[in-house]
MARBA-3410 file (N, C-alpha, C, O; in Angstrom, 1 decimal):
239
103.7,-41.5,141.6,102.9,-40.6,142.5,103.6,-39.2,142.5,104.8,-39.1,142.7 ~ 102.9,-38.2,142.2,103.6,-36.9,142.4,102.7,-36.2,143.1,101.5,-36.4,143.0 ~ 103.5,-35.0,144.1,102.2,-34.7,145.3,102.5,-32.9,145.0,103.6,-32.3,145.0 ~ 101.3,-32.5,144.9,101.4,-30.6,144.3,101.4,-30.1,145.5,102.2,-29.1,145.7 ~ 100.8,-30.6,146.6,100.1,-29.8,147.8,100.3,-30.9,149.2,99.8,-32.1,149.2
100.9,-30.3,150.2,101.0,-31.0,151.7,99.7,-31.9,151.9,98.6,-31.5,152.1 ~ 99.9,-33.0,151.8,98.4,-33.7,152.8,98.4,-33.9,153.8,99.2,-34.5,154.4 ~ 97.2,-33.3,154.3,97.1,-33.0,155.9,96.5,-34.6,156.1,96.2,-35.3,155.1 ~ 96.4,-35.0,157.6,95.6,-36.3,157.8,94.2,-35.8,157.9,93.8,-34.8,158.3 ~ 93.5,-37.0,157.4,92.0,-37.7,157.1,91.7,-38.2,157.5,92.4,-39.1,158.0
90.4,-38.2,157.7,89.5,-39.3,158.4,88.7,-40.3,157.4,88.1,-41.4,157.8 ~ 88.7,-40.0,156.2,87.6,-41.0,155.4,87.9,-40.4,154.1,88.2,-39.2,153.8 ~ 87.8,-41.7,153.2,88.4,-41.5,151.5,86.9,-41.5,150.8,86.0,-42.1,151.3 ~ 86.8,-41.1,150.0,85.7,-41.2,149.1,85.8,-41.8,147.9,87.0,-41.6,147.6 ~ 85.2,-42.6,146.8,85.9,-42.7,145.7,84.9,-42.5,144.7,83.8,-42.9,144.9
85.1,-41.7,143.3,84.4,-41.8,142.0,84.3,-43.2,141.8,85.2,-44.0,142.2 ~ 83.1,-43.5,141.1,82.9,-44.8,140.4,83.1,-45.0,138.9,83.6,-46.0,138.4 ~ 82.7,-43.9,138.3,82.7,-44.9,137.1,84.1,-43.7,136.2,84.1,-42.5,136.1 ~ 85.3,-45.0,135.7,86.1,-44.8,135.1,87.0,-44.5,136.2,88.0,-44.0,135.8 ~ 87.0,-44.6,137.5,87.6,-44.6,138.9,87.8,-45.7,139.0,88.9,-46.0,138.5
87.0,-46.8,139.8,86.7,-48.1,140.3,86.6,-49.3,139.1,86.5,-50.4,139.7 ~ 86.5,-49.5,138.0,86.3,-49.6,136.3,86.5,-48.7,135.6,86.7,-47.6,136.0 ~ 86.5,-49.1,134.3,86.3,-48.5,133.0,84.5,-48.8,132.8,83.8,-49.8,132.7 ~ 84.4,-47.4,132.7,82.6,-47.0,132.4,82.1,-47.3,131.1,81.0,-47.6,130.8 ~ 83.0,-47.0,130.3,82.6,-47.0,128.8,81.9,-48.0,128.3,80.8,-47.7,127.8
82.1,-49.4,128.2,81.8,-50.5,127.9,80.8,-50.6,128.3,80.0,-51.0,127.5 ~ 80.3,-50.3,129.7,79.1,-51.0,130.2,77.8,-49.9,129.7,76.7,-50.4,129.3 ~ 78.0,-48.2,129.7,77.7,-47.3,129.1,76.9,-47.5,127.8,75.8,-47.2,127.5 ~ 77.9,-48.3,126.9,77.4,-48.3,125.7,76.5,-49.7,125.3,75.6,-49.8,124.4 ~ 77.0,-51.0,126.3,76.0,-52.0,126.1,75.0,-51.5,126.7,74.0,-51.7,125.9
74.6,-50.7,127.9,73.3,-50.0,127.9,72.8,-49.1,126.9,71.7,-49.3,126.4 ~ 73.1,-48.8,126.8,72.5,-47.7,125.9,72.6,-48.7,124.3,73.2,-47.9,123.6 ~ 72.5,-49.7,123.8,73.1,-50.4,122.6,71.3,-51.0,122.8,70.4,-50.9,121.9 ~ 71.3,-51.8,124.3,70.5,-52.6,124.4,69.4,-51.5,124.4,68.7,-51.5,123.4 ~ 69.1,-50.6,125.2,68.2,-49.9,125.5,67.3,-49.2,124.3,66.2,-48.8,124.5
68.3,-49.3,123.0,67.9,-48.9,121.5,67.2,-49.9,120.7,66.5,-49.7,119.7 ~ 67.7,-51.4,121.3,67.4,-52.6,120.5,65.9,-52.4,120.9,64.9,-52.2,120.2 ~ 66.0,-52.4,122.3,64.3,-52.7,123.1,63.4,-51.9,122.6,62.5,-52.4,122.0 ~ 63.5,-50.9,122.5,62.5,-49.4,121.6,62.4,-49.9,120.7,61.2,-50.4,120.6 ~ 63.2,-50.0,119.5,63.1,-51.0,118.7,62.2,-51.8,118.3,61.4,-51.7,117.4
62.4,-52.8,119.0,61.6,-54.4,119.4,60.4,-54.3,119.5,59.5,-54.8,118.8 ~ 60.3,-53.4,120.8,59.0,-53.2,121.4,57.5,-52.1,120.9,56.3,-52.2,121.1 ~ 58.7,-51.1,120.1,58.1,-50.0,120.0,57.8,-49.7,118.3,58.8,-49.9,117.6 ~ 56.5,-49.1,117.5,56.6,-48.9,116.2,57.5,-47.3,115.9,56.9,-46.3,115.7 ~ 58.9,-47.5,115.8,59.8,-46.1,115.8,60.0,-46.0,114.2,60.0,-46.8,113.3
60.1,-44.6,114.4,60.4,-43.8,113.1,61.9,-44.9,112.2,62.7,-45.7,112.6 ~ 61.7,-44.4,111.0,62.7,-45.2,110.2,63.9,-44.7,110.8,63.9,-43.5,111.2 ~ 65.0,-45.4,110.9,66.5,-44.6,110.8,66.3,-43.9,112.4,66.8,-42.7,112.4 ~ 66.0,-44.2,113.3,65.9,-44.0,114.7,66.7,-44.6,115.7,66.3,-45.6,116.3 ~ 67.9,-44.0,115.8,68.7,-45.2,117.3,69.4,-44.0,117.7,69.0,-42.9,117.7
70.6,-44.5,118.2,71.0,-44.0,119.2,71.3,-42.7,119.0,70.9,-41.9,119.9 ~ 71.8,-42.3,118.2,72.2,-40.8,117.9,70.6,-39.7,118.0,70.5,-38.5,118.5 ~ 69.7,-40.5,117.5,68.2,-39.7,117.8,67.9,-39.1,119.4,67.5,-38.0,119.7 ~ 68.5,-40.5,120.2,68.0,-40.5,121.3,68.5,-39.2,121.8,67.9,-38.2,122.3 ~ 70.0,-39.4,121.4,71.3,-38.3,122.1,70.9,-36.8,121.8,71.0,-35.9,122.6
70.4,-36.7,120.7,69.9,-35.2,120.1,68.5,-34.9,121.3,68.5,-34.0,122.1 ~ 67.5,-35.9,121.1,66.6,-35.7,122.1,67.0,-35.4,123.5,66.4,-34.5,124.1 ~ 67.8,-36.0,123.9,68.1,-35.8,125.3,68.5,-34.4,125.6,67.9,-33.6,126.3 ~ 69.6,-34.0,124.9,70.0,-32.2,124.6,68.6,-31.6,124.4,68.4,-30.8,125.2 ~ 68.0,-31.7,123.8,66.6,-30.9,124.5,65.6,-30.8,125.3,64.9,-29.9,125.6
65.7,-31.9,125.4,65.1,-32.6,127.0,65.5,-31.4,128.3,64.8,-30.6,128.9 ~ 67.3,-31.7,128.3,68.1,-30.8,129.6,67.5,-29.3,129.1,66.8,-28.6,129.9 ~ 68.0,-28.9,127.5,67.4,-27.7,127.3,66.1,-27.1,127.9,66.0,-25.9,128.1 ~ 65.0,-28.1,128.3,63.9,-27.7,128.5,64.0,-27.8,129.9,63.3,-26.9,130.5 ~ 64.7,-28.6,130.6,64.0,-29.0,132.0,65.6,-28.5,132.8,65.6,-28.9,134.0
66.5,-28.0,132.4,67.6,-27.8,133.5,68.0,-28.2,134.5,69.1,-28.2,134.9 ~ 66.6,-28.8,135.5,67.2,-29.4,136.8,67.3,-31.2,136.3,67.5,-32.1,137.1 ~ 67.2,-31.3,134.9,67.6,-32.8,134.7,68.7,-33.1,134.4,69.1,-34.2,134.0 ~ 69.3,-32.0,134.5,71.5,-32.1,134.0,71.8,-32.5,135.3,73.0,-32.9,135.6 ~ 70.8,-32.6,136.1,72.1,-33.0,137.8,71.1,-34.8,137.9,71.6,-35.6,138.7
70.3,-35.2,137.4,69.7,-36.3,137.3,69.7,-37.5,136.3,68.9,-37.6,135.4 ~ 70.8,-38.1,136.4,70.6,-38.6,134.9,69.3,-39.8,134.9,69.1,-40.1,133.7 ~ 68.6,-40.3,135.6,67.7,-41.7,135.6,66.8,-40.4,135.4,66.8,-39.9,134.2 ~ 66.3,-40.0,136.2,65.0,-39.1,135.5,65.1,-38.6,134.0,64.2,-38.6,133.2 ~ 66.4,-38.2,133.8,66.6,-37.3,132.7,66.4,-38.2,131.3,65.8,-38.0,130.3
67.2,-39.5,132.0,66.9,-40.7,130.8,65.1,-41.2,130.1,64.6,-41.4,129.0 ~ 64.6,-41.3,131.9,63.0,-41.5,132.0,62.5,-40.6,130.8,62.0,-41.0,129.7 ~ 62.7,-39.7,131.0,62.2,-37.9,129.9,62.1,-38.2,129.0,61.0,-38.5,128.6 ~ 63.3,-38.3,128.3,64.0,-38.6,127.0,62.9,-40.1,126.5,62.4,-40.1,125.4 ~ 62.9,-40.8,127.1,61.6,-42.6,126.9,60.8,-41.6,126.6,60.8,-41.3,125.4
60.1,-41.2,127.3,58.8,-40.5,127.6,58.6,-39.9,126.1,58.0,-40.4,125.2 ~ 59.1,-38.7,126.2,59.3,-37.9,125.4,59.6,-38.4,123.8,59.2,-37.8,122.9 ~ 60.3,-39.7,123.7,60.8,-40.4,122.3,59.3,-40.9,122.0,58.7,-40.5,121.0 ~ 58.6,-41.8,123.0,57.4,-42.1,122.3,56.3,-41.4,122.0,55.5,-41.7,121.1 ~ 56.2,-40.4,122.8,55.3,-39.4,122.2,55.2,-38.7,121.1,54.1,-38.3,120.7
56.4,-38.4,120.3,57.2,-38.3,119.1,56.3,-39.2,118.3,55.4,-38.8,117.5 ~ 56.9,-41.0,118.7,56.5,-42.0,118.0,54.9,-42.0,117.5,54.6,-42.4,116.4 ~ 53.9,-41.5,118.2,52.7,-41.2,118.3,52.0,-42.0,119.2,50.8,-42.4,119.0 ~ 52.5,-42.4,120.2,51.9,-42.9,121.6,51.4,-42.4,122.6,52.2,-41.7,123.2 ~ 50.2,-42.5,123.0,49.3,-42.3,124.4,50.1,-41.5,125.5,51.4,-41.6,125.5
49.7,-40.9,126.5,50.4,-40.3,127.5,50.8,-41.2,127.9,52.0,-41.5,127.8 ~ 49.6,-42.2,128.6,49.5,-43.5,129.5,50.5,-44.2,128.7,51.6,-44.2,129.2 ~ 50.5,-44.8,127.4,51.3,-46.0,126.6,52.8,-45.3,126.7,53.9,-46.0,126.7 ~ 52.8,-44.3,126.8,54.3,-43.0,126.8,55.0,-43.7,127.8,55.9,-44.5,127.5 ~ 54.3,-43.5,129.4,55.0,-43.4,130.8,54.7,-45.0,131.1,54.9,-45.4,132.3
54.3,-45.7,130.4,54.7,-47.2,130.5,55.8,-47.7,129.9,56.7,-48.3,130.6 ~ 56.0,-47.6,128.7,57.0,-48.0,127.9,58.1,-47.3,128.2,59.1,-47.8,127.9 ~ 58.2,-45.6,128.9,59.8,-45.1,129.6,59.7,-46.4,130.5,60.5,-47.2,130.2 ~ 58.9,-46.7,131.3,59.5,-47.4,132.6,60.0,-48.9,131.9,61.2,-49.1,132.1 ~ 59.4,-49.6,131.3,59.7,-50.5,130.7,61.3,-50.2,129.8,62.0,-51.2,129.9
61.7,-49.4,129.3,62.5,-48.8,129.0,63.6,-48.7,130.0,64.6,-49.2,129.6 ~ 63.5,-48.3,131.3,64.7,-48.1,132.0,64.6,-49.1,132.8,65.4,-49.1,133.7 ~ 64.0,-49.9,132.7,64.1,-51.5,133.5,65.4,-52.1,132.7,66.4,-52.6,133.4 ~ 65.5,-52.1,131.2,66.1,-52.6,130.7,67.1,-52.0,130.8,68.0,-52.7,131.0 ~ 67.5,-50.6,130.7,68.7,-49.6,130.5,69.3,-49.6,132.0,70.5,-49.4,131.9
68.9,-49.9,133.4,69.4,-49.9,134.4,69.6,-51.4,134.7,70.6,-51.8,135.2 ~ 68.7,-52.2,134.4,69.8,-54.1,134.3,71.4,-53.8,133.4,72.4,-53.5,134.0 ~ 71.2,-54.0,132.1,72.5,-53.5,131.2,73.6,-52.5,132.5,74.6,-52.8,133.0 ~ 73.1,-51.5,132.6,74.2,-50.2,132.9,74.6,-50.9,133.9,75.8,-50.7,134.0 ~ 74.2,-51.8,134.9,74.8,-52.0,136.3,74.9,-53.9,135.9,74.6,-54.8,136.7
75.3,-54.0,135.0,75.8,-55.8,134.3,76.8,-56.3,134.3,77.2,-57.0,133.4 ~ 77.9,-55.9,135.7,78.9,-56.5,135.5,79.5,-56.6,136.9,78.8,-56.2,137.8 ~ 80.7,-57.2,137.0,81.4,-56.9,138.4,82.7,-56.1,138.9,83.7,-56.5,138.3 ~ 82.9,-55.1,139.7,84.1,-54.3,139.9,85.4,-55.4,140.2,85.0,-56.1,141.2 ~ 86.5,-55.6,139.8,87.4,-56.4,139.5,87.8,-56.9,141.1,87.9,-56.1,142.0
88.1,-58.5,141.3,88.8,-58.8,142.6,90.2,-57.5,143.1,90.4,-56.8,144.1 ~ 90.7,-57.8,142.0,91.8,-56.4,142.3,91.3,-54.9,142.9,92.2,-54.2,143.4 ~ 90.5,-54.7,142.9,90.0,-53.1,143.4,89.0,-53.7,144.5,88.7,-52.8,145.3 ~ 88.4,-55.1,144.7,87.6,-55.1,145.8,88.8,-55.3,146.7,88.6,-54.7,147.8 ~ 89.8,-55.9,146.6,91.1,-56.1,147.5,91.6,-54.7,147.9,91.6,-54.3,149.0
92.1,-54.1,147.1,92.2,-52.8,147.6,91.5,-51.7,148.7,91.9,-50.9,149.5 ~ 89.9,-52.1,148.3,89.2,-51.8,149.1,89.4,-52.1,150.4,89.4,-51.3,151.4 ~ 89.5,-53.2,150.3,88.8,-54.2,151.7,90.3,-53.6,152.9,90.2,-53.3,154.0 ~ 91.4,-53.5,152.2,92.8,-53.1,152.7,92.4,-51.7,153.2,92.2,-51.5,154.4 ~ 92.4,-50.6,152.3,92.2,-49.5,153.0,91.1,-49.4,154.0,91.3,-48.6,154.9
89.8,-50.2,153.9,88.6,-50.2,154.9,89.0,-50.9,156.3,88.1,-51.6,156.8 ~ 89.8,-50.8,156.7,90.8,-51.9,157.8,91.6,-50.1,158.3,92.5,-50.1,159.1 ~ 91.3,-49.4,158.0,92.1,-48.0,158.3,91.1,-46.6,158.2,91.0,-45.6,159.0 ~ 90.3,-46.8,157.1,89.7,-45.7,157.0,87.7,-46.0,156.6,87.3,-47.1,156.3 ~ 87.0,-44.9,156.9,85.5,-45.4,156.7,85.9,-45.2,155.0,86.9,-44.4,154.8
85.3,-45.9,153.8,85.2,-45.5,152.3,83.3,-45.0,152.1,82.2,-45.4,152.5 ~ 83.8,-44.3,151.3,82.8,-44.1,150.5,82.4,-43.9,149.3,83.1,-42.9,149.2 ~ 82.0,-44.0,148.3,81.6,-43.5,146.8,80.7,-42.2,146.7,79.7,-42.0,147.4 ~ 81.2,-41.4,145.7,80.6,-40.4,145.4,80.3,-40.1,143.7,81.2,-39.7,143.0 ~ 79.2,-40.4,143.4,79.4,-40.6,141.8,77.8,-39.5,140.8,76.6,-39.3,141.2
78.5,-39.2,139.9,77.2,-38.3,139.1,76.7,-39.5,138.8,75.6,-39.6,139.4 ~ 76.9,-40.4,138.1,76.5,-41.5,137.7,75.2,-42.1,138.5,74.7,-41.6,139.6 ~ 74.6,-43.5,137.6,73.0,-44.0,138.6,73.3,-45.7,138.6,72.4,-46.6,138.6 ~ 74.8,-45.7,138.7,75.1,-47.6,138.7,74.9,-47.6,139.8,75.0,-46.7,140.6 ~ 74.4,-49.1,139.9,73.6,-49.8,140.9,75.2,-50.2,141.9,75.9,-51.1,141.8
75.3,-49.4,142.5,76.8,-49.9,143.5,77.0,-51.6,144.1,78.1,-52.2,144.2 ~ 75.3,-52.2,144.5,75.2,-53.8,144.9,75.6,-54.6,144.5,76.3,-55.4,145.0 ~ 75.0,-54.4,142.8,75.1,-55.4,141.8,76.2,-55.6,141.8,76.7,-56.7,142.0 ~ 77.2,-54.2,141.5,78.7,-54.4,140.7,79.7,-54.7,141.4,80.9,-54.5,141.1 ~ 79.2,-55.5,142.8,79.9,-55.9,144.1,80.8,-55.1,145.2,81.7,-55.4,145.9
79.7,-53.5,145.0,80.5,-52.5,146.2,79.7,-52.5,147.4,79.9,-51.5,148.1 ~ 78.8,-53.1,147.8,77.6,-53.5,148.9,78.6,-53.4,150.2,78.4,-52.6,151.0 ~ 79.5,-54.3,150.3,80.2,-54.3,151.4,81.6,-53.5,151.4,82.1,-53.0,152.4 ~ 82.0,-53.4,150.2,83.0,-52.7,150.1,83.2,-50.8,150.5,84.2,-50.2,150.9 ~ 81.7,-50.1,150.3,81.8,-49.0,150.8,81.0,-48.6,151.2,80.0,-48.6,150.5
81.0,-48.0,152.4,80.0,-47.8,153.7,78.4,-46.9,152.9,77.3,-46.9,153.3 ~ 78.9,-46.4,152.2,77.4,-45.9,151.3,78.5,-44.9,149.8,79.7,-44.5,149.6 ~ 76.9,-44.8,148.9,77.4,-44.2,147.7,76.3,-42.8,147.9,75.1,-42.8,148.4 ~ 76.7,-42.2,147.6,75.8,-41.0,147.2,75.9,-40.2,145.7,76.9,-39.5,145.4 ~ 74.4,-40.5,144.8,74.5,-39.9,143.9,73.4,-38.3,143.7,72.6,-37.9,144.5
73.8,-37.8,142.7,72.7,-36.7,142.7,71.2,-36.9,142.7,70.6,-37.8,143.3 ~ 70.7,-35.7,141.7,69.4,-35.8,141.8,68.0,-35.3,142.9,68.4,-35.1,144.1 ~ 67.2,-35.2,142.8,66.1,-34.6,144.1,67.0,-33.5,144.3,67.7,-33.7,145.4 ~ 67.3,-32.6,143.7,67.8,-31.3,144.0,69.2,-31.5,144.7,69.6,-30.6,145.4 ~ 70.0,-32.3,144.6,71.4,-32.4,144.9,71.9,-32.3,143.5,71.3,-32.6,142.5
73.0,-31.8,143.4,73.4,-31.6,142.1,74.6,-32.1,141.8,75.4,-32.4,142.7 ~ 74.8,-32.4,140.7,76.1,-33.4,140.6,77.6,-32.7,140.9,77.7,-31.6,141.5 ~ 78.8,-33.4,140.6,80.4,-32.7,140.7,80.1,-32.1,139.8,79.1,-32.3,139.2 ~ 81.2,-30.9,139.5,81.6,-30.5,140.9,81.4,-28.9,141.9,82.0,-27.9,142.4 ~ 80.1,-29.6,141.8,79.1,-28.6,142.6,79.1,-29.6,144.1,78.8,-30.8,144.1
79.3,-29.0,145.3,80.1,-29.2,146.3,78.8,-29.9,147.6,78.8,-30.1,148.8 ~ 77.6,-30.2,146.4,76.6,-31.1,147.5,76.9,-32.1,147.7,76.3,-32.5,148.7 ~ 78.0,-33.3,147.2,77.9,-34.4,147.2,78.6,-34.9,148.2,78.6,-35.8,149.0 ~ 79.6,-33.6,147.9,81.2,-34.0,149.0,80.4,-32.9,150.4,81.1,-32.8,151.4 ~ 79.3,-32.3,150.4,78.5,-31.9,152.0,77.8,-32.8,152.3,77.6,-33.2,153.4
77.1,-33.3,151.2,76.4,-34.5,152.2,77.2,-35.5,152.7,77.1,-35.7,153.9 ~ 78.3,-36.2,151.9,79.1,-37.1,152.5,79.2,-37.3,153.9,78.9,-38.1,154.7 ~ 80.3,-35.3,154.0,80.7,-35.4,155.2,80.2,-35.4,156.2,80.6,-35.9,157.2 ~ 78.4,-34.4,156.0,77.6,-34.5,157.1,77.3,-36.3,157.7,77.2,-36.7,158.8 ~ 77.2,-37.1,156.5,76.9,-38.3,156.7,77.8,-39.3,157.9,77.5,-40.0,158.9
79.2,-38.9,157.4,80.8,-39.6,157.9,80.5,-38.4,159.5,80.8,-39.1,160.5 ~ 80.4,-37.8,159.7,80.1,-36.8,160.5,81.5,-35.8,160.7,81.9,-35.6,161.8 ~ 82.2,-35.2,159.5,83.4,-35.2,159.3,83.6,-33.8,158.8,82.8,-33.3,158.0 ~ 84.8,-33.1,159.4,84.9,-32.1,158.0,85.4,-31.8,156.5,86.0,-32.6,155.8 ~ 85.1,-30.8,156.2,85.4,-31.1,154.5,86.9,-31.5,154.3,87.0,-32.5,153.6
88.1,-30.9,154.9,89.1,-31.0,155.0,89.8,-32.4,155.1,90.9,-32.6,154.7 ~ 88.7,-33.3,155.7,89.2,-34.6,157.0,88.5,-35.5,155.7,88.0,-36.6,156.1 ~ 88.4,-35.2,154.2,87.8,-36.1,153.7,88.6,-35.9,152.3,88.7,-34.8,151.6 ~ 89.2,-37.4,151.9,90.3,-37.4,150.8,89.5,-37.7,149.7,88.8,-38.8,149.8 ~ 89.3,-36.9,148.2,88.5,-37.6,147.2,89.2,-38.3,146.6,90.4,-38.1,146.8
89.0,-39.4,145.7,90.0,-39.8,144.4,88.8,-40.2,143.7,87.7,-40.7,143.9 ~ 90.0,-39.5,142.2,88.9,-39.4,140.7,89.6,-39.6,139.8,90.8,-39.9,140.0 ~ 89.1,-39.4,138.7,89.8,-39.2,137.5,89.5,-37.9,136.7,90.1,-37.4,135.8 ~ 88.4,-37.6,137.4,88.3,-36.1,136.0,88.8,-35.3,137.0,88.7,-35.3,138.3 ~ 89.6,-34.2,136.0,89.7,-33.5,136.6,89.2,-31.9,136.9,89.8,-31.0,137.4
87.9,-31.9,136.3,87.0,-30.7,137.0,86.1,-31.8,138.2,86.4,-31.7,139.4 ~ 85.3,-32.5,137.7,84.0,-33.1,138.3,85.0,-33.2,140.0,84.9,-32.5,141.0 ~ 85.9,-34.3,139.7,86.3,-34.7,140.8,87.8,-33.8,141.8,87.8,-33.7,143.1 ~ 88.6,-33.4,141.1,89.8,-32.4,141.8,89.0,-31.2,141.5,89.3,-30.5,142.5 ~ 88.6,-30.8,141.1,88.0,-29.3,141.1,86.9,-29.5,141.8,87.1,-29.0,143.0
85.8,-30.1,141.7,85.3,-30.1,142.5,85.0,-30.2,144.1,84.2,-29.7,144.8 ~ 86.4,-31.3,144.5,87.0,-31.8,145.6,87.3,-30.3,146.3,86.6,-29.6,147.1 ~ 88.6,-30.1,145.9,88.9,-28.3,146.1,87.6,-27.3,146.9,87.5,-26.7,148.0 ~ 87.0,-27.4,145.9,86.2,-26.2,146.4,85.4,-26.1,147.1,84.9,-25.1,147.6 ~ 85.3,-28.0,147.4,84.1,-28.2,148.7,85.0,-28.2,150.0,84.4,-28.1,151.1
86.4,-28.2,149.9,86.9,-27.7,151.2,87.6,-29.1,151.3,88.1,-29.2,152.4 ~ 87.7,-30.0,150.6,88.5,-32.0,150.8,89.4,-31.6,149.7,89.5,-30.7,148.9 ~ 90.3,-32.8,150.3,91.7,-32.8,150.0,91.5,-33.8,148.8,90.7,-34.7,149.0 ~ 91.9,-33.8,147.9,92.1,-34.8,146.2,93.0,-35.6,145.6,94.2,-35.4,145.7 ~ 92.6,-36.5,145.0,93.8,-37.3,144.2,92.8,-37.4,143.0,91.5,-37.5,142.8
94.2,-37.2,142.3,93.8,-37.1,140.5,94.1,-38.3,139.9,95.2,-38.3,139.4 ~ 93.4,-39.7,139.7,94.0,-40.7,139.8,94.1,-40.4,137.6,93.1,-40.2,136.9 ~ 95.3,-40.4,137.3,95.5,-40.0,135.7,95.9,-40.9,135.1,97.1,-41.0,134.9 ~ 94.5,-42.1,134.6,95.2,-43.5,133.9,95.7,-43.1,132.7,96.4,-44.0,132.1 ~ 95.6,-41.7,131.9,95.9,-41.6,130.7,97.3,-40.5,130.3,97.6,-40.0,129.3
97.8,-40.5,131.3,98.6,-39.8,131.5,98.8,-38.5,130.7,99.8,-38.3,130.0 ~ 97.7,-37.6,131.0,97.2,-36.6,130.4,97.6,-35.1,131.7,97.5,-35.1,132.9 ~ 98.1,-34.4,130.8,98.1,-32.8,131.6,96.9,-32.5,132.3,95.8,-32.9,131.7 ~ 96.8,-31.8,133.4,96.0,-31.6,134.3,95.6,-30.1,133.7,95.2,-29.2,134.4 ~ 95.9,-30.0,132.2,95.0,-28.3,131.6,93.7,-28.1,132.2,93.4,-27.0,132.7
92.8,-29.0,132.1,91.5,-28.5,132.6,91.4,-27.6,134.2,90.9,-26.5,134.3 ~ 91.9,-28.3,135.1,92.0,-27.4,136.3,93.3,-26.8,136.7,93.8,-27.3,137.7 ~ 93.8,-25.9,135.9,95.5,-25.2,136.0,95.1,-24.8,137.1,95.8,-25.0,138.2 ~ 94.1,-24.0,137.1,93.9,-23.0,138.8,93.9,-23.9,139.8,93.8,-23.2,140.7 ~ 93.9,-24.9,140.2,93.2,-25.6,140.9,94.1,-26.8,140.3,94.0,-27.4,139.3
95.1,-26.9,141.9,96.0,-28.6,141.7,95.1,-30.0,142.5,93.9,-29.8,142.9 ~ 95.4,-30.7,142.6,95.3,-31.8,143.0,96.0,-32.0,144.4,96.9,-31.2,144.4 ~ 95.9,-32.6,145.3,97.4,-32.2,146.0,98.0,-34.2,145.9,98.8,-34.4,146.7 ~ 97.7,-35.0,145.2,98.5,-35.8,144.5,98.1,-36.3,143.8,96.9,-36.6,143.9 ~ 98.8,-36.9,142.6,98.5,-37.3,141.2,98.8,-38.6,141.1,100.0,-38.8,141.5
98.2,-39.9,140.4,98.6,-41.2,140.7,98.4,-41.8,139.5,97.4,-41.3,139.0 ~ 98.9,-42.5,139.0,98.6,-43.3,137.6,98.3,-44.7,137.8,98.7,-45.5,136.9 ~ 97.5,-45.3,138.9,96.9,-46.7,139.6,96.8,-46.5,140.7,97.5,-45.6,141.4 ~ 95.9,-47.2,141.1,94.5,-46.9,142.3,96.1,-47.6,143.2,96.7,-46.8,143.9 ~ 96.7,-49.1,143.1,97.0,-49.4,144.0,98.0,-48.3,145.0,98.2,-48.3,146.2
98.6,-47.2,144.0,99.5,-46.1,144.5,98.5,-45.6,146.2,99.1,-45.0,147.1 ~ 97.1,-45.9,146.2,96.7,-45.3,147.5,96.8,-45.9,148.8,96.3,-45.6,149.9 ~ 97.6,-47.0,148.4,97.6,-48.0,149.7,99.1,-47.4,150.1,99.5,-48.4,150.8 ~ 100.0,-46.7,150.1,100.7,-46.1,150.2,100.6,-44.8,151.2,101.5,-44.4,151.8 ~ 99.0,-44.1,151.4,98.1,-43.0,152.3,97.9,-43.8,153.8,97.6,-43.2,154.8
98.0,-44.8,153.9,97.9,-45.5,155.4,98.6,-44.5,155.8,97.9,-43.5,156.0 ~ 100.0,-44.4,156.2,100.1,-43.6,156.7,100.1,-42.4,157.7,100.6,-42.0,158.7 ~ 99.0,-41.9,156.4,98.7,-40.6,156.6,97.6,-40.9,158.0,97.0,-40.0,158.6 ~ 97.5,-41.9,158.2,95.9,-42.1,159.2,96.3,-41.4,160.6,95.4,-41.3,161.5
END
């Protein structure tokens, strides 16, 4: 643990989800793997059409519609939508088969469980402090067994905008009924979540499983740095 900046006491921890609480990648890509088969399957697509197609479409998708960079489930919807109309499908046959489409892409993305080890951790700090999740991400927090583990998640979208643009960490606090200050983030990136953290006025931890330089936010420290979540059971303390 290494600490840049004094931590004052807190009232309530927040936590990133994905690549914070798990490793995101795996589940990421069996969605989106499955989500390509289904189109596929279901759908008459152009030759030589998968995943990389999608990824190009999507970049002009955001290109076009800008307020869908802070939404990723809508933005994904778009991209369905938008792929079969391509394909030469009906408005109507279009905005059936997106939905159909993200039925499958949101079962996959939220298909797994967050490890006994991190719900234990939870359950330990929740005995001290209210938790919460704060994630750009659209995983289903229930499924992946954080239902009880943290008092609510808040993601973007409907005009909230993702990290680290400082809506996530104001709704929080208005939620916790707290000030920005009195609320500790922990993340792993370090713009989305320590830069972002910073500037909404909450105190941060840079949780750095890859034990990588903090280059991206030089302006902007962390006020401690940890290389395993369990290092936060160590913040009691601070209560």
């Amino acid at each position: 643990m290494k600490q840049y900046l004094r931590l004052k006491p807190f009232k309530a921890i927040s936590f990133d989800l994905d690549d914070t609480l798990y490793d995101n990648m795996p589940h990421i890509m069996k969605a989106e793997s499955e989500l390509s088969l289904f189109m596929q399957d279901n759908f008459t697509a152009p030759a030589n059409w998968g995943i990389s197609q999608w990824r190009l479409l999507k970049s002009d998708v955001i290109v076009e519609h800008a307020e869908l960079a802070h939404d990723t489930s809508a933005a994904r919807y778009e991209v369905l939508r938008q792929g079969l109309l391509k394909w030469g499908y009906c408005e109507v046959e279009a905005t059936r088969g997106a939905q159909l489409g993200m039925e499958c892409f949101n079962f996959n993305r939220s298909n797994f469980k967050v490890t006994d080890e991190v719900l234990e951790l939870l359950k330990k700090l929740a005995q001290h402090f209210p938790l919460v999740g704060i994630t750009n991400g659209n995983v289903n927090s229930s499924r992946i067994g954080l239902e009880n583990a943290l008092d609510f998640v808040v993601h973007p979208g409907h005009g909230v905008r993702m990290k680290p643009y400082s809506d996530l960490f104001d709704l929080s606090c208005q939620h916790l009924d707290i000030a920005p200050s009195e609320l500790l983030h922990v993340g792993d990136h370090a713009i989305s979540d320590v830069l972002g953290a910073r500037k909404a006025g909450c105190q941060s931890i840079w949780l750095n499983l890859h034990t990588e330089e903090n280059k991206q936010a030089k302006s902007i420290l962390p006020h401690i740095e940890i290389k395993q979540l369990q290092d936060i059971l160590r913040l009691i303390e601070y209560r």
